[in-house]
N, C-alpha and C positions, 0 to 999 in steps of 0.2 A: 168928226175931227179929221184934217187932213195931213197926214204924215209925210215927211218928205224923206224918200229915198237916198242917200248920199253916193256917189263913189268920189274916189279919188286916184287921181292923174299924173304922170312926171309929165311935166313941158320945162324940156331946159335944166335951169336950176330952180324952176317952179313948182311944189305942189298945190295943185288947183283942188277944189271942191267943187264938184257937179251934182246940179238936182238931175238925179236919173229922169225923171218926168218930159223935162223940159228940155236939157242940156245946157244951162242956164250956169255958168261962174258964178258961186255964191260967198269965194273969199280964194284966198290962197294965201301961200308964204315961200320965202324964197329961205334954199339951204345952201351951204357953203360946203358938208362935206358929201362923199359920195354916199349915191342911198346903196344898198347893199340887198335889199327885199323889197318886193313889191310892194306898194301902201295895202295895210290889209284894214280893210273898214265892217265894224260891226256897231249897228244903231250909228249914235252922234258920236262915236270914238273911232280915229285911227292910230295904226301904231306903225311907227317907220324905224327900222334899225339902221342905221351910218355905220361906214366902215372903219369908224373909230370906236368899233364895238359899245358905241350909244345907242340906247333906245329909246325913241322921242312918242308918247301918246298924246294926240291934238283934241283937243273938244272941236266939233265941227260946227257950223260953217265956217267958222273965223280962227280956225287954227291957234285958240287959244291954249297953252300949255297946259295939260290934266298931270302928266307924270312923267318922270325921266329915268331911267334903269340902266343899269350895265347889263350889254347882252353878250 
């Protein structure tokens, strides 16, 4: 089974998804407000806190919304 590595990137107002392997864009999503922390990625989940004290968790590659939290 070949597992793929994730990180994830600010470009702009883009969070990109990269396969560490390759360097390869494998989705991304654009935000409106400012991020406030680093994307922090663990397996196929990221979690990004905005400085509207939201906290956004994406299923990765495709940035699909997993959960939203007040942080």
């Amino acid at each position: 089974m070949n597992s793929v590595i994730y990180a994830v990137i600010l470009d702009s107002n883009m969070l990109k998804c990269i396969d560490t392997s390759n360097g390869n864009v494998l989705g991304s999503v654009n935000y409106q407000d400012k991020v406030t922390t680093n994307p922090m990625v663990v397996g196929d989940r990221c979690t990004v806190i905005f400085n509207n004290a939201k906290g956004v968790i994406y299923k990765l590659p495709n940035f699909n919304i997993s959960t939203t939290f007040n942080a």
